[in-house]
N, C-alpha and C positions, 0 to 999 in steps of 0.2 A: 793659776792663771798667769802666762807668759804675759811681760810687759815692751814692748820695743821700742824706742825712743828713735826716728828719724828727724835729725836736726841740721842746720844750714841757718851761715847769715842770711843779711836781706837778699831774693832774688838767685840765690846759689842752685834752685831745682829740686827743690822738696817734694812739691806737688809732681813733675814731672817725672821724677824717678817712684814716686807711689804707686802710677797706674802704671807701670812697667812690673813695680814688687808683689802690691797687693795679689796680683792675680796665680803667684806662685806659691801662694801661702794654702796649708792643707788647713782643716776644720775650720770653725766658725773665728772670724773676727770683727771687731770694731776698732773702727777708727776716728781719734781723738784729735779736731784742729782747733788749733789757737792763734786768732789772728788778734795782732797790738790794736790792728785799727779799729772803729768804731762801726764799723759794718763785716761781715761777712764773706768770704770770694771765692776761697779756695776749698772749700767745703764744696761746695755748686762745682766744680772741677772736676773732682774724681770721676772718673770714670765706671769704675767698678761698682757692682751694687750689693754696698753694701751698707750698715750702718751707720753713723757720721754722727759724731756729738761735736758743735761747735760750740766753743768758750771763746769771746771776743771782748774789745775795748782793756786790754791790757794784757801780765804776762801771769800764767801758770804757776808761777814760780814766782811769782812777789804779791800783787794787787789782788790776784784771782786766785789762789792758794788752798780758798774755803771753797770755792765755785770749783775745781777740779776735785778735791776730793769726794765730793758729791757726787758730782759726775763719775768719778771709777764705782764710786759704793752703786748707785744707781745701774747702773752697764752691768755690773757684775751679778746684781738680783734681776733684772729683766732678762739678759739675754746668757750669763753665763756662758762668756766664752772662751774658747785656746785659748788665743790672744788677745791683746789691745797692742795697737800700733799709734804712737803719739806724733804727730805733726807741732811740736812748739812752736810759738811764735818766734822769726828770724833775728830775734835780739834779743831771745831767750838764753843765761847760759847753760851750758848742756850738765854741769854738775849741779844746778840750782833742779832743774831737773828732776834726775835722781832722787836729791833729798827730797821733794812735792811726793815723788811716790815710795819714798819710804814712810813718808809722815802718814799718806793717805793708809799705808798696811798697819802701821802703829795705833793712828789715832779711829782710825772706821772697823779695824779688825778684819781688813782684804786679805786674803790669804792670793800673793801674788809673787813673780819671782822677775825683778829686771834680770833680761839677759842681754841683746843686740844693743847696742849703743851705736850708731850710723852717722855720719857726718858728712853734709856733702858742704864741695870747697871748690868756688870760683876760681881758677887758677888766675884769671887776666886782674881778681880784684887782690888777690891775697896781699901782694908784698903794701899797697896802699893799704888797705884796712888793717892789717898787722904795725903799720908806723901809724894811723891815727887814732884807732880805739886799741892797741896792743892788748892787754891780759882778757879785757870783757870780750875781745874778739877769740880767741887766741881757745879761749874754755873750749868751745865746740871740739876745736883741733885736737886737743891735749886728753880731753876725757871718752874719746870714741874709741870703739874697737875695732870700727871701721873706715876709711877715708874714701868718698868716690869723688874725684876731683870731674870738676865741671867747665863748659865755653870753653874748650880746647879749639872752636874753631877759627884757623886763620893764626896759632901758635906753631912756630917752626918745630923739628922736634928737638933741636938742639935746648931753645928754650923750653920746652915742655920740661924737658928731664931735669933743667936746671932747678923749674920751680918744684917739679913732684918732690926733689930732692929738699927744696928748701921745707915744703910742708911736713915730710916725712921728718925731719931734722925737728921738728916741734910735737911729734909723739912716735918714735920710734918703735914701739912695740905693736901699732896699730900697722891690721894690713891695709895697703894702700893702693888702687886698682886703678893700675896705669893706662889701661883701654878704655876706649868708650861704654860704659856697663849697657846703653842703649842698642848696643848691638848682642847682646848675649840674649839664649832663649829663656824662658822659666826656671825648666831645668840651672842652666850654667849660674843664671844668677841668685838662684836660693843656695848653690852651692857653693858662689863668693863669700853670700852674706855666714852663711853656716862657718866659713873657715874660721871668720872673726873670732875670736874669745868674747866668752859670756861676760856678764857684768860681773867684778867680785867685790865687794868693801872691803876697802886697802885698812890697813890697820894702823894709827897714827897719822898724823897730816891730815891737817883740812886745805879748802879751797883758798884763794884767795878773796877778801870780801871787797865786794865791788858796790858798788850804788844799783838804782832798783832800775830798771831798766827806763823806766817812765823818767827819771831824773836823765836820761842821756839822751834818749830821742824823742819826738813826737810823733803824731800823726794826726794828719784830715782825711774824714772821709765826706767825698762828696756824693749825693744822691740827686743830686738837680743838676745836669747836663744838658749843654747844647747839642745838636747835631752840628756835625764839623765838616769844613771843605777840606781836602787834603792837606790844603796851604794852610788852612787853621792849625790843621790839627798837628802839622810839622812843627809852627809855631811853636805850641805846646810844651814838647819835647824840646827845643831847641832851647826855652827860656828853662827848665832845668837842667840842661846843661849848663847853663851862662852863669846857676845860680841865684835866678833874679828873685825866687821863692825863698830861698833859703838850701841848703844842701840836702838838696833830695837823692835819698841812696837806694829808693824803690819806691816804684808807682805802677800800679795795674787795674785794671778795669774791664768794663764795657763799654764800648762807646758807639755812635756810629759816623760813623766817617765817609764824606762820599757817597751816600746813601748804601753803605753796606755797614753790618754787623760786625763789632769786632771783638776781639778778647787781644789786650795788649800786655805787655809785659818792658818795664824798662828798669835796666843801671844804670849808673855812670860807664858802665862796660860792655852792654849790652843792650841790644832792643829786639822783641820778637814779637809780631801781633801775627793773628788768624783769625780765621770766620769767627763768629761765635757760635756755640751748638746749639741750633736753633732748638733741638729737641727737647732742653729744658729750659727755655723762655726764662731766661737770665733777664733781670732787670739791668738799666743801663747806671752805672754807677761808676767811682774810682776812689781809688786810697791811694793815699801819697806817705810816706814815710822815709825821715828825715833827721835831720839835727837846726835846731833855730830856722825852723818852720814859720813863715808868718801863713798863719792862718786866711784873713782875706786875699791877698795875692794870688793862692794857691787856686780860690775857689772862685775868681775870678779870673783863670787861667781856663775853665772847665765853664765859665759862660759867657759867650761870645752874643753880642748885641745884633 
């Protein structure tokens, strides 16, 4: 059983580069998301149909360690399949990763083989997130075999190249796909991900050891929403930017706004909302994830009197 690791800090497009990849993938697979927050989102996203095992309220790879290896033993007796394609949680590091599913072949007796190791990388957020959380951020970059950089738009190309250059400069052996992958067909892009090199266990050298991810960030998740005027809901966003919460690095949801439906997406570098799909009657909800979070402020940001 192939294993593939698609990973990305907070907001970098995990989920959006999934229903682009998912659908180029031949024989059966499952797909494994892990969200830090305390509710579910990205799971409800995908597109494609197909299997979906969510592990939530922390990470893969430290707190939830026993809850994922269950989960691969479980997937691999029910549905036996190809592959598994991992969605980590975005403050997961990508060699913590790895070792979760070496453990799960060692300790459950999964007969399973990591190959694709995949990283996507905000370009507008890298040089900040690289000077405030440096190495725990830095893992994703350094252990992938693949780099797709991401929110190129509105980046001259002189700075594009500047940055591609600076990311490639933190794992040089990984290939790194200077286009938009969004515009590639099925075809072109299974044949991106294919150039990659497979997963191999280096021999000598460990990682560096970092703190468990729950010690760095938190998160809320809110499930009791108002409906919002535009102006509210501008609000919103505008008080995480200013900070007034605490340093929010990702916040997404349902919400409705204006009396429409929405699915949002925000960084400090980015904002994108759309309809929400009405066809799977997504409940209204949001998750905010952060560093020194205050918890009521947050959840009083999400209801308006």
């Amino acid at each position: 059983m192939e294993v593939q690791v698609v990973s990305g800090f907070l907001g970098a497009g995990k989920t959006t580069f999934l229903n682009h990849y998912l659908p180029a993938l031949a024989g059966k697979t499952v797909l494994i998301e892990n969200e830090f927050g305390e509710v579910g989102l990205d799971g409800e996203l995908i597109q494609e149909d197909i299997p979906v095992r969510e592990i939530y309220a922390g990470c893969i790879c430290c707190s939830l360690a026993i809850d994922f290896r269950q989960g691969i033993k479980e997937i691999a007796e029910k549905f036996s399949p190809d592959q598994i394609v991992i969605e980590p949680s975005g403050v997961g590091r990508l060699s913590d990763i790895v070792k979760a599913c070496q453990k799960a072949r060692e300790k459950e007796g999964i007969d399973l083989t990591i190959t694709k190791l995949i990283a996507m990388v905000d370009v507008k957020s890298f040089e900040e997130y690289r000077e405030d959380f440096g190495d725990f951020y830095l893992d994703q970059i350094q252990h992938a075999g693949l780099i797709l950089p991401t929110n190129m738009e509105g980046v001259e190309e002189k700075e594009w190249n500047r940055l591609l250059d600076e990311i490639c400069g933190e794992n040089p052996k990984a290939v790194i796909c200077r286009e938009d992958y969004r515009t590639f067909g099925r075809k072109e892009l299974k044949t991106l991900v294919d150039a990659a090199e497979d997963y191999e266990e280096m021999s000598g050298g460990h990682p560096k050891p970092a703190l468990p991810a729950e010690r760095v960030f938190s998160s809320v998740a809110v499930e009791e929403v108002s409906e919002f005027s535009r102006e509210q809901f501008d609000a919103v966003l505008n008080a995480f930017k200013c900070q007034d919460a605490g340093q929010v690095l990702r916040a997404k949801g349902i919400l409705s706004v204006a009396g429409q439906r929405i699915h949002f997406e925000y960084t400090p570098f980015s904002y994108e909302e759309c309809p929400a799909d009405e066809r799977k009657h997504l409940s209204e909800k949001a998750v905010v994830i952060g560093c020194d979070l205050d918890e009521e402020k947050v959840r009083q940001l999400f209801w308006v009197e």
